[in-house]
C-alpha positions as CSV (number, residue, x, y, z in Angstrom):
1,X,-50.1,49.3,-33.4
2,X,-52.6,49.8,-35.9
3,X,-51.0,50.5,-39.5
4,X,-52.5,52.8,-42.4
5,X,-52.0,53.5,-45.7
6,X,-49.3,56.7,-46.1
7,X,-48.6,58.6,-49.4
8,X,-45.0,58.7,-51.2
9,X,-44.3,62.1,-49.7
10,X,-45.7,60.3,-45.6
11,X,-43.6,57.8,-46.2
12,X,-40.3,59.3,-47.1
13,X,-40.8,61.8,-44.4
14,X,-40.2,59.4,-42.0
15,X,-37.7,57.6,-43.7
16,X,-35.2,60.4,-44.0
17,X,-35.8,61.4,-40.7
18,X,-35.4,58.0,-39.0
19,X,-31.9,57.8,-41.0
20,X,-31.1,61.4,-40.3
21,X,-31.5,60.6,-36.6
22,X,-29.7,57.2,-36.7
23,X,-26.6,58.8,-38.9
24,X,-26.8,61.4,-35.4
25,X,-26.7,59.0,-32.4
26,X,-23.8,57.1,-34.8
27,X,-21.9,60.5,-34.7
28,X,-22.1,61.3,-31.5
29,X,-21.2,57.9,-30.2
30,X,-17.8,58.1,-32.0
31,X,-16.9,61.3,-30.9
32,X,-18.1,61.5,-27.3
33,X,-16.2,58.1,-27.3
34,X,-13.3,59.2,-28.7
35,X,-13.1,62.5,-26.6
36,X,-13.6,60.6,-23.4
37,X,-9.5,60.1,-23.5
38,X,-9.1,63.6,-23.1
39,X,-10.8,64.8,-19.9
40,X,-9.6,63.3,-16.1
41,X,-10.5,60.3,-15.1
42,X,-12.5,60.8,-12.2
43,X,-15.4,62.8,-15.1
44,X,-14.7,60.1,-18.0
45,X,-17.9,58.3,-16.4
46,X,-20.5,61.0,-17.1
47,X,-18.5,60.8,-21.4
48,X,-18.7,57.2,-21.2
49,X,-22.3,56.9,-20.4
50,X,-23.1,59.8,-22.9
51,X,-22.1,57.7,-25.7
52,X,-23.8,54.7,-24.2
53,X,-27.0,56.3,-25.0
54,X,-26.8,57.5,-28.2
55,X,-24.9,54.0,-29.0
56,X,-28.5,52.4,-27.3
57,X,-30.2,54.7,-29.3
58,X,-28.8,53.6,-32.6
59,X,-28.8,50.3,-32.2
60,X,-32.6,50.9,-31.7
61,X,-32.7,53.2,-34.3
62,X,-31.9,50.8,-36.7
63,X,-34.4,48.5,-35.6
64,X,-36.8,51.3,-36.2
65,X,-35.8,52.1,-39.6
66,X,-35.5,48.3,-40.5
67,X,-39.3,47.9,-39.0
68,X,-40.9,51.4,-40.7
69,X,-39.3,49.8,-44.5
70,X,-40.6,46.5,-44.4
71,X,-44.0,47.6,-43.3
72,X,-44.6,49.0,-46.8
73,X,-43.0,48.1,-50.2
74,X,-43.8,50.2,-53.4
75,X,-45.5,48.5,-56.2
76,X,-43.7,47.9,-59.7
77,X,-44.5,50.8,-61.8
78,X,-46.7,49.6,-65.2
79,X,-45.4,50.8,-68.8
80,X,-48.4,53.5,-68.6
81,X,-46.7,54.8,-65.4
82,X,-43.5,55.5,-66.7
83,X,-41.1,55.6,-63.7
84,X,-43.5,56.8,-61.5
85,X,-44.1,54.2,-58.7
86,X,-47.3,55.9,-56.9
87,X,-47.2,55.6,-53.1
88,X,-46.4,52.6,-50.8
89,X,-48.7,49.8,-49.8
90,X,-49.2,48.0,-47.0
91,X,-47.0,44.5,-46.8
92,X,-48.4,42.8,-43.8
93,X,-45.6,42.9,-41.8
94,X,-46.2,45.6,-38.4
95,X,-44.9,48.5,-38.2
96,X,-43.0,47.8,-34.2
97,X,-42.5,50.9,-32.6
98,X,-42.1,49.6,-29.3
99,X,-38.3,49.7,-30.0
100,X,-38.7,53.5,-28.9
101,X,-40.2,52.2,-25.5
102,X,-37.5,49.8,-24.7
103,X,-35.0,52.8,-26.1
104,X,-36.0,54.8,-23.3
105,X,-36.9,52.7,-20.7
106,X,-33.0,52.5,-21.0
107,X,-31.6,55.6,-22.0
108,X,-33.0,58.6,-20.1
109,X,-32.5,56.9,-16.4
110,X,-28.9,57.2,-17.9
111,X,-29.6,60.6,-19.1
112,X,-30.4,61.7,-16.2
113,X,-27.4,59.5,-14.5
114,X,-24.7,61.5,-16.7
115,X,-26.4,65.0,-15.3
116,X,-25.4,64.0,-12.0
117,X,-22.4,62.7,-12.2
118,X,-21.5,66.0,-13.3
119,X,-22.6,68.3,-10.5
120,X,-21.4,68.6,-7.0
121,X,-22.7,65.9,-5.0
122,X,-22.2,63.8,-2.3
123,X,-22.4,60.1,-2.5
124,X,-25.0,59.8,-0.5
125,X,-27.4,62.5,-2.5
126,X,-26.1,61.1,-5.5
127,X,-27.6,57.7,-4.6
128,X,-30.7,59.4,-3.6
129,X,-31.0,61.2,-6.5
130,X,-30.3,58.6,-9.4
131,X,-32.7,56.1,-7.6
132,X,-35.7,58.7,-7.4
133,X,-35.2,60.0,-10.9
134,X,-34.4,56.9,-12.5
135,X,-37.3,55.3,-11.0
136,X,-39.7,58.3,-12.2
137,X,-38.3,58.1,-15.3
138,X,-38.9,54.7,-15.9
139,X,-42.3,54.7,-14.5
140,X,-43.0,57.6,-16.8
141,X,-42.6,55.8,-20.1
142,X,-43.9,52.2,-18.8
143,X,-47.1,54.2,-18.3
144,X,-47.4,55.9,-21.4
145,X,-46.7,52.8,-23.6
146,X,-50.1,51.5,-23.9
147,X,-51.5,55.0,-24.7
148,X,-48.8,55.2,-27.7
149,X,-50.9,52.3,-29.1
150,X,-54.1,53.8,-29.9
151,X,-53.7,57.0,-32.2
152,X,-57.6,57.2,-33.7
153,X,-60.9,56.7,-32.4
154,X,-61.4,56.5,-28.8
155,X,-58.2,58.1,-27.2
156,X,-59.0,57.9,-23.8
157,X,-56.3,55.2,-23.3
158,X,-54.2,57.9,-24.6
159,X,-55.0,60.5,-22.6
160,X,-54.9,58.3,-19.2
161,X,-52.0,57.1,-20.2
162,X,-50.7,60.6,-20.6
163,X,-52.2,61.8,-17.3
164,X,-50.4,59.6,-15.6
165,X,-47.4,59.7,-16.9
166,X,-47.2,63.5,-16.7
167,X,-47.1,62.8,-13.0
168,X,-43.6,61.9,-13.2
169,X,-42.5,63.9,-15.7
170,X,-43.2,67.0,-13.5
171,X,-41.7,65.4,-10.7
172,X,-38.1,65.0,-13.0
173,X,-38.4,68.2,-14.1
174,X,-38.7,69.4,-10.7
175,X,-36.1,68.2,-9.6
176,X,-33.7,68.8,-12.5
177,X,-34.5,72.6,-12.1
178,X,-35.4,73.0,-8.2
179,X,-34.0,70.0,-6.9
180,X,-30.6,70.1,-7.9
181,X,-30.4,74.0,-7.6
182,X,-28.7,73.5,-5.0
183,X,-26.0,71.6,-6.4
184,X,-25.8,74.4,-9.8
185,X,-25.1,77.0,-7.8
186,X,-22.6,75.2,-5.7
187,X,-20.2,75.5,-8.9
188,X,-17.6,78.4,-8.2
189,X,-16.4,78.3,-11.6
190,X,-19.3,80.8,-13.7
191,X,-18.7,79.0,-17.0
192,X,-18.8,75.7,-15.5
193,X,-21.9,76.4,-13.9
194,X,-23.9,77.9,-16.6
195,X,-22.6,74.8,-18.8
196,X,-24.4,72.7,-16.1
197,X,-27.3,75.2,-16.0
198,X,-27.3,74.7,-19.8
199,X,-28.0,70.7,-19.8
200,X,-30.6,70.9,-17.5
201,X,-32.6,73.5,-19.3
202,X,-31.9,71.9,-22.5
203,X,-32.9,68.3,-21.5
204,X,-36.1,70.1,-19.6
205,X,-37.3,71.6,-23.2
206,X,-36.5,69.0,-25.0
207,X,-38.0,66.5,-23.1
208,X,-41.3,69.2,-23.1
209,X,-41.4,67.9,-26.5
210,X,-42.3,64.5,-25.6
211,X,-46.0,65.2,-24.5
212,X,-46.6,67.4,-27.0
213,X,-46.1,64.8,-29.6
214,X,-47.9,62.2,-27.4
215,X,-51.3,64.8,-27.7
216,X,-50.9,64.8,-31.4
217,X,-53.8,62.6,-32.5
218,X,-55.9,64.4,-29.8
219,X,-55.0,67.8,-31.4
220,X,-56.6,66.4,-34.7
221,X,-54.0,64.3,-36.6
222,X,-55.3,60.8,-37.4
223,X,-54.5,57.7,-38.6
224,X,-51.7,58.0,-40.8
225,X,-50.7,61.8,-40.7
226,X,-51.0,60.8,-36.7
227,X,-48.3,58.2,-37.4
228,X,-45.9,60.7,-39.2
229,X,-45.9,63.6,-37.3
230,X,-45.4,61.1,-34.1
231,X,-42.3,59.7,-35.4
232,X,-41.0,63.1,-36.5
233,X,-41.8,64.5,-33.2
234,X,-39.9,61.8,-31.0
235,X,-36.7,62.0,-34.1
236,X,-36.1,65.6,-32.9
237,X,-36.7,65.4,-29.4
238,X,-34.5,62.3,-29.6
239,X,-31.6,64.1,-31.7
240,X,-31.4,67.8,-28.6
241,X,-31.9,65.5,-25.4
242,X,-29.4,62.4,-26.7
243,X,-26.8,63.9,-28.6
244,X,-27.6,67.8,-27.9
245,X,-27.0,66.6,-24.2
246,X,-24.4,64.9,-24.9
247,X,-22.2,67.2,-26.4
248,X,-23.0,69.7,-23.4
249,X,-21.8,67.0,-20.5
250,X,-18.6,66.1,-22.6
251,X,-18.2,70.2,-22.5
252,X,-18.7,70.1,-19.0
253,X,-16.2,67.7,-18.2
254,X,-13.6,69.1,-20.4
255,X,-14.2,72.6,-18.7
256,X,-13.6,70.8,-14.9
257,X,-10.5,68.9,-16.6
258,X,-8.6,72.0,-18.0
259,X,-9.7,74.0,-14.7
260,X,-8.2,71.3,-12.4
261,X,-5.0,71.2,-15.0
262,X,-4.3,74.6,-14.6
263,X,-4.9,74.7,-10.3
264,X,-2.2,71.9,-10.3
265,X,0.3,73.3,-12.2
């Protein structure tokens, strides 16, 4: 992607909000880990795979951080300057922010895969329903990547990109609210199923966030204040639907656990 000159206060924006967001998908890996041990075995699957992707996410995470601080480098500061360094300049080196991509070409199938293996499903609509959505999904972002590239001047590769990509984004969130109704209301248990009712409404708004971000630059940010409010955007919507998500699934599964605990005894 193109890169741009960013002031002191641009650039440390992103770089406490990149480590913020890393020091987040670190945490919630260890404790949705950790707490796997103490639900039943037959829901430790949807716990496990939780911490998968926010353990994917950091690793990538890091990669991002690593690639946003050697992209700029701050100049010595001059006797006249004091200990004021002024703001960053470029260093040559790209800023890669196709790490996010290949982030969520992975993780969000397997959001959506620890959703399901919550609910009530068979196996055969639990099949159907993790090929179709993870197929969307992944469609989705492989057809908003190219549009991610061009954040001034002509954006009409951004917005076709978007156009298209918000075709299968509506179809996931159709079937995460309509869909797999169905399934929600099977749950007996009222706390159970507004828990469930809970990650899907929360994954559906924060994953709204996503193409808001994307129409930034068309809403009037450019260049490098494009840039900043982009990776912001995506930190946050990372932070609810990864770890936010994941702490409602290990919720879920520890509510089925102690219910079925209690029946047996």
């Amino acid at each position: 992607m193109a890169m741009y000159e960013v002031t002191d206060l641009q650039y440390q924006a992103v770089y406490n909000v990149l480590s913020f967001a890393l020091a987040s998908m670190m945490a919630a890996t260890a404790f949705l880990w950790f707490r796997s041990f103490g639900v039943k075995d037959q829901y430790r699957s949807a716990v496990v795979i939780s911490g998968l992707v926010t353990f994917i996410a950091s690793y990538h995470y890091i990669r991002i951080f690593n690639s946003w601080v050697d992209a700029y480098e701050y100049p010595e500061p001059s006797k006249h300057e004091g200990l004021e360094a002024g703001s960053p300049m470029l260093t040559g080196v790209p800023f890669n922010d196709a790490y996010r991509y290949m982030d969520w070409l992975l993780t969000v199938p397997l959001l959506l895969i620890e959703i399901l293996l919550v609910m009530k499903l068979s196996e055969d609509e639990y099949n159907q329903k993790a090929w179709a959505l993870g197929l969307a999904s992944a469609l989705m972002i492989i057809c908003g990547y190219y549009g991610e590239l061009v954040v001034s001047g002509d954006l009409t590769p951004r917005w076709v990109c978007w156009f298209i990509s918000m075709i299968f984004f509506l179809y996931v969130v159709y079937e995460l609210l309509v869909g797999l109704a169905g399934a929600t209301n099977s749950e007996a248990d009222p706390v159970i199923k507004s828990k469930i009712l809970m990650a899907q409404i929360v994954t559906v708004i924060s994953w709204c966030t996503y193409p808001i971000v994307y129409l930034f630059p068309m809403m009037g940010f450019q260049a490098a204040a494009a840039v900043v409010v982009i990776q912001i955007g995506y930190c946050v919507a990372d932070i609810i639907s990864k770890c936010g998500v994941g702490v409602l699934i290990y919720q879920i599964t520890y509510a089925k656990s102690t219910k079925e605990s209690l029946l047996s005894q």
